[in-house]
C-alpha positions in Angstrom: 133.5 82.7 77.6 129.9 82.8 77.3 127.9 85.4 75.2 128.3 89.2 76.1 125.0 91.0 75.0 124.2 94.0 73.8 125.1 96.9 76.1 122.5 98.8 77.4 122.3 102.5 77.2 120.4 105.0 79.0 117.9 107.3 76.7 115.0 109.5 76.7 111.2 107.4 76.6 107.7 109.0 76.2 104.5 106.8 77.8 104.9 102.9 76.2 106.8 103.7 73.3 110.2 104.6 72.9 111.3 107.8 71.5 112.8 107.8 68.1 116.8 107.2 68.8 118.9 110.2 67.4 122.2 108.9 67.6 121.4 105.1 66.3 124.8 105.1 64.7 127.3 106.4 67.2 124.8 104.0 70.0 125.7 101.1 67.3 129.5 102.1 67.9 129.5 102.4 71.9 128.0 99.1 72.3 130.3 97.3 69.5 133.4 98.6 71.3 132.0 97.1 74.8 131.5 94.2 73.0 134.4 94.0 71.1 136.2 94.9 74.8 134.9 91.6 76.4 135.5 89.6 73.0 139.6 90.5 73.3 139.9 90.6 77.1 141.5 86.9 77.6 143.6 87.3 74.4 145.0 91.3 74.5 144.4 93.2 78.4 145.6 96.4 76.8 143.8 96.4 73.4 140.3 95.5 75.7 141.5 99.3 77.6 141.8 100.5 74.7 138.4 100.0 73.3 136.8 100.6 77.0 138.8 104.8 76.6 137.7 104.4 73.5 134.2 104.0 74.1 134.1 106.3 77.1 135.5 109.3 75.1 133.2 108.9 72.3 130.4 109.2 74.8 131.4 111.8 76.7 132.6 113.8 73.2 128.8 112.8 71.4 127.2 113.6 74.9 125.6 110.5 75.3 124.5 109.0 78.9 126.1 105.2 79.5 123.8 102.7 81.6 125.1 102.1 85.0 125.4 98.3 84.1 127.9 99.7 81.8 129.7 101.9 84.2 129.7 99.1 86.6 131.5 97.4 84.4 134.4 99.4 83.4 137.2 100.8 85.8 136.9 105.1 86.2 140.4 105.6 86.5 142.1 102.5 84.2 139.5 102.1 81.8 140.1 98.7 82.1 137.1 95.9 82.5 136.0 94.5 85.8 135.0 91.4 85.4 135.7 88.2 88.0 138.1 86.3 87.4 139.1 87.8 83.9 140.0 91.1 84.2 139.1 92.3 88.0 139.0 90.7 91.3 136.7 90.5 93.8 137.7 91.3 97.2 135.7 90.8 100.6 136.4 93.1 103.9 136.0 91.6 107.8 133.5 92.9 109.9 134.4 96.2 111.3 136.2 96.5 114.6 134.0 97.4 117.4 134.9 100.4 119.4 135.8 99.2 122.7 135.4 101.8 125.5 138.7 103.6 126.6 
């Protein structure tokens, strides 16, 4: 598994320069556990969900907005992470039936 990143997370800017961060620390902690989430995926499913709820609650308890890359990547109902081939699947639908007329 290749290199995960940083996560990205959505915050306030003013003209070229970005605003002074408030919550550097608990910003530090969310994108750990996202890291640390992809890092234990292929060993421990349920310790990677763990992190992901873990993550999600401290950023809705700390009021803090997530990227959408980051909300992409994370199930809304299982907390679990949906990635290709590792943790999610990819599914592809037909065309759509054509109404024929009755």
């Amino acid at each position: 598994m290749g290199r995960v990143g940083s996560a990205q997370w959505a915050g306030p800017t003013r003209g070229a320069m970005a605003a002074p961060v408030r919550d550097r620390e608990a910003l530090q902690r969310l994108s750990f556990l996202f890291q640390a989430a992809h890092w234990v995926l292929p060993h421990s499913p349920a310790l990677a969900r763990f992190y992901c709820s873990t993550q999600r609650g401290a950023a809705r308890r700390l009021v803090l907005r997530m990227a959408p890359s980051v909300k992409r990547a994370v199930c809304r109902r299982c907390c679990s992470l949906l990635l290709p081939g590792a943790g999610g699947c990819v599914r592809l639908r037909g065309p759509a039936p054509e109404d024929s007329p009755a």
